[in-house]
Each structure stands twice: as structure tokens, then as C-alpha cells.
N, C-alpha and C positions, 0 to 999 in steps of 0.2 A: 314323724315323717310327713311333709307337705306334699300331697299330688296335685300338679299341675293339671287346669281341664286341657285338653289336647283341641285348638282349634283348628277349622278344616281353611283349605284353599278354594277358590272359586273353582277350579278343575277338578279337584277331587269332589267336591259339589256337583256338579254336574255328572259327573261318571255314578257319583249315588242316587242321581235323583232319573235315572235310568233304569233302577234297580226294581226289581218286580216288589219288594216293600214298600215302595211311593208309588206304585203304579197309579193308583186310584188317590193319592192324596195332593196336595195344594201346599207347596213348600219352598220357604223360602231361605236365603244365608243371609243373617245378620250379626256382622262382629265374628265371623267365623264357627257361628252356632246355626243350626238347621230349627227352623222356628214352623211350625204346620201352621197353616192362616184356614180359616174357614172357606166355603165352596159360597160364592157369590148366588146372592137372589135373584129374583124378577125385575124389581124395580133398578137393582144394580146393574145388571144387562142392559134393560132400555136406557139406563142413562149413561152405560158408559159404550152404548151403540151409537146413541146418536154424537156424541162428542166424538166420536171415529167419525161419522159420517160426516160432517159440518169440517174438520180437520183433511179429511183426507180430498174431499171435496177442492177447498182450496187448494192441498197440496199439489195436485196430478194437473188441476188449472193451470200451476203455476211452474209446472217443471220444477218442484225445489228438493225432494228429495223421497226417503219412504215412511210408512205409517205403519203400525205394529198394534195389534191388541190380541186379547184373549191372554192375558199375564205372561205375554214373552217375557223372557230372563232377559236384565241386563244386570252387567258390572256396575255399582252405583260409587264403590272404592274399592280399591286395594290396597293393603296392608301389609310392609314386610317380613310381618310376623305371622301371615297366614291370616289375618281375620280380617277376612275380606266380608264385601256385603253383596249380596245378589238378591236385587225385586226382581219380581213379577208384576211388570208395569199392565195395568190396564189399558192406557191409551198411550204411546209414544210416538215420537219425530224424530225422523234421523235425516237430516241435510245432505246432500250429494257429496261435497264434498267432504263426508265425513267415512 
């Protein structure tokens, strides 16, 4: 008998990464697998602060849209077999009219 791994959706990812089990951990959906990523250092902070900064700087200059860090989720695909991928971007850009 062949068991199949059972991949998640980016929804039910989300609803688990809610859960008082990840409360305290750093997780991400890749390919529909929950992958734990380590807790960011010092020198990763400052440098992925000032790349926000210098970013978001122009952005607000320029009316173009919003800036995101601190490993917001996004959708990076989905899949209609459920194995979707969901980062935790460090630094992102999302256009107005997006």
C-alpha cells in the first residue's frame, strides 16, 4: 500500500499558522509542506531595515503604493492540487493598483 503525503492549501495554512503550536515559531508553505525557517539576527534586521527604509521612502514620495516587512505572508503560487507556496517576505512592494 502507497500513502500519499497529504499537501496543505494556503488557507488551511494560514488557519494553522494561527494555532497556539506556531505561536512562537517562523513558518513558512512550500509546495504545500510547512517548512519552520529560523528566527532572523542583528545584522539581518539592520539590513533588511534599512532596504525598508530606502524603499518605502521612495514609495510614499511617490504615491505608488504599500511596503510590508517583518516576514508578512504572501501567495508566491498556487497550485490546483493544493501545494501552494506561502513566504514570509522580508521586504515587499505592492503597487496601488494592485
Amino acid at each position: 500500500m502507497v500513502i500519499k503525503p497529504r499537501y496543505i492549501d494556503a488557507e488551511t495554512f494560514w488557519e494553522l499558522s494561527q494555532s497556539p503550536e506556531y505561536e512562537d515559531k517562523i513558518i513558512e508553505l512550500v509546495d504545500g509542506e510547512i517548512v519552520e525557517m529560523s528566527k532572523p539576527g542583528g545584522v539581518h534586521g539592520v539590513t533588511v531595515g534599512n532596504i525598508f527604509g530606502f524603499i518605502w521612502n521612495f514609495v510614499r514620495q511617490h504615491n505608488l503604493g504599500w511596503v510590508t516587512a517583518a516576514e508578512t505572508g504572501f501567495i508566491v503560487k498556487k497550485n490546483p492540487e493544493g501545494r501552494d507556496t506561502v513566504r514570509g517576505l522580508d521586504v515587499a512592494f505592492v503597487r496601488l493598483d494592485r
